[in-house]
N, C-alpha and C positions, 0 to 999 in steps of 0.2 A: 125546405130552406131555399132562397133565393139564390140566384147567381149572378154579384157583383163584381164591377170592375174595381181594381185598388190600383192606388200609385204606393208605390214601395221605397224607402227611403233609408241606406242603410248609413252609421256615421263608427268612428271607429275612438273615439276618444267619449268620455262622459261628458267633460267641460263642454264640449260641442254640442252638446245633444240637450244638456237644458236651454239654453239660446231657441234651438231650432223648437223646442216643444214650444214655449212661448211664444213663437214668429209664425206658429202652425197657428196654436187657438186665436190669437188674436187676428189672423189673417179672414175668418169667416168660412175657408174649407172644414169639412167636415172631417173628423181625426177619428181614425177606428180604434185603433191601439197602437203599443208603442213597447216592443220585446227586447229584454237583455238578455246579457247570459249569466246578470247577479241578479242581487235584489239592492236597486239604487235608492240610498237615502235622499226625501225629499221628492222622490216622483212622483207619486200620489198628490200630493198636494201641487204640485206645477202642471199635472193633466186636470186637476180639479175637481177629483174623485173624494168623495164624503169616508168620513170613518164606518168601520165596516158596525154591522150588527150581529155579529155573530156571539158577542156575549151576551146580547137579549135572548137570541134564540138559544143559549147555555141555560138559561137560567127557567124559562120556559120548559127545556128539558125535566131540569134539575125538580122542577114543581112537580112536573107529571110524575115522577120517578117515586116523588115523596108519596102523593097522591094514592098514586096503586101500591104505593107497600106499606100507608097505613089501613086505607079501605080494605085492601086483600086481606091484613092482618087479620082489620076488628071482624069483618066478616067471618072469617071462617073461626076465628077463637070467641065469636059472642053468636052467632048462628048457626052456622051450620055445621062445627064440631068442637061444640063445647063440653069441655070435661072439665070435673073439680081438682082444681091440685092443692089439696090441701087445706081450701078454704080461700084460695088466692082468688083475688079477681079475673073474669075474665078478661075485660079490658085492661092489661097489664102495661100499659105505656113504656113505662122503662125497661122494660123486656122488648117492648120494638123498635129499638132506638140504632141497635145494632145493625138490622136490618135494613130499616127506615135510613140510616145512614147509607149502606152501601148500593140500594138500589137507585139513590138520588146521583151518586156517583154514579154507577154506571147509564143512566139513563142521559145523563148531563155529558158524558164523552161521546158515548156510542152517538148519540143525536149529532155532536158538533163534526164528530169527525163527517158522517155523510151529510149534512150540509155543507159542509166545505166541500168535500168532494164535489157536490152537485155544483154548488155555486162558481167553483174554479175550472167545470167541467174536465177533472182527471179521475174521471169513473174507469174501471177496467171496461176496455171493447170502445173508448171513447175514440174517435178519431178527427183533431183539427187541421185545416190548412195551415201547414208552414210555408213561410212568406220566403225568406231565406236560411241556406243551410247552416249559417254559421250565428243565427240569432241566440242559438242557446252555446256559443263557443266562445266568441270575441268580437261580436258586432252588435251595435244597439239599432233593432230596427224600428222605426216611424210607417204605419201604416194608415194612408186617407182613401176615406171612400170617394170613390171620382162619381156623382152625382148627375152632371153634365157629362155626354161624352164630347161636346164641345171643348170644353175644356182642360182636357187631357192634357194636351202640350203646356198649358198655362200653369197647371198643377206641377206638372213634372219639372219644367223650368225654375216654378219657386222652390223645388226642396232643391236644387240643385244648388241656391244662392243662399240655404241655410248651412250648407256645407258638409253635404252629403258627397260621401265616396263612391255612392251608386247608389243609379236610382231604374227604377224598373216599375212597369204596368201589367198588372196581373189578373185574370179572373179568374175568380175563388167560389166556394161556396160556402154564405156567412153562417157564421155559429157552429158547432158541433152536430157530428152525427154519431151512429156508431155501424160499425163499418171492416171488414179485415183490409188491412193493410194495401197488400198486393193486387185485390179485386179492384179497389179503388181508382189505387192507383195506373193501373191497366187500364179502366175507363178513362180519368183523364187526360192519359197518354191518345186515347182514340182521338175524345173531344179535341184537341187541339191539332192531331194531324188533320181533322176533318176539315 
């Protein structure tokens, strides 16, 4: 993963912070993310983020799930261990429907849940840069990637007049890794006093 500079932008009311999100995109800086400590209605659509696909990939699930528990069915009750009951068919459809039901279920959760996990990167042993400590408490943070480092002061000066309570200059390392805690964090204690 790379290691970039961010301007960090912290604001403390929500009224405040739709303003500043729209004075961000529209300004031509580049916008990383943007952390609360709820879930704000409306933000998705004001960063300009698409609806997610995660019921396509449900349902995708949901097919394979059908898939292997009719194939697995007819297979093994019309080839490979077919016995007579009675004179019944082997291919008993409505005799797999029980099944056929609950594997599609389970195939359609188990998938969504670790896609989501992956996609929101909250895998166990995941480890993100927190920008600041009270993002997930009572602060809404605005995070830009500073692109120029000429710029820096330019940048920081604008989130200042979007009405930010604090603002600060960080280098991070972008995206997720995985990583323990402590070890991490002890290198980047080094890097910085170095």
């Amino acid at each position: 993963m790379a290691v970039k500079k961010f301007a960090v932008a912290c604001y403390d009311d929500e009224a405040v912070l739709f303003p500043a999100v729209d004075k961000v995109r529209n300004s031509g800086y580049k916008l990383h993310d943007v952390y609360t400590p709820f879930p704000v209605h409306g933000l998705d659509v004001a960063l300009g983020q698409k609806e997610t696909d995660l019921h396509i990939a449900g349902f995708c699930y949901g097919i394979t799930g059908t898939a292997t528990a009719l194939g697995f069915m007819s297979w093994i009750f019309t080839k490979d261990w077919s016995i007579n009951y009675g004179g019944k068919p082997f291919f008993a459809l409505p005799a797999f429907i029980p099944i056929t039901f609950e594997l599609t279920v389970m195939f359609a959760a188990v998938g969504m849940v670790l896609t989501y996990c992956y996609l929101n990167q909250i895998m166990p042993g995941v480890k993100k840069h927190v920008f600041h400590p009270r993002q997930s408490d009572d602060l809404f943070v605005i995070v830009m990637e500073i692109t120029d480092p000429a710029s820096e002061g330019e940048i920081v000066d604008f989130l200042k007049t979007t009405g930010a309570v604090e603002t600060d200059v960080q280098i991070a390392e972008e995206g997720w890794w995985y990583g323990w805690w402590h070890k991490e964090e002890a290198y980047q204690n080094q890097k910085q006093l170095a």
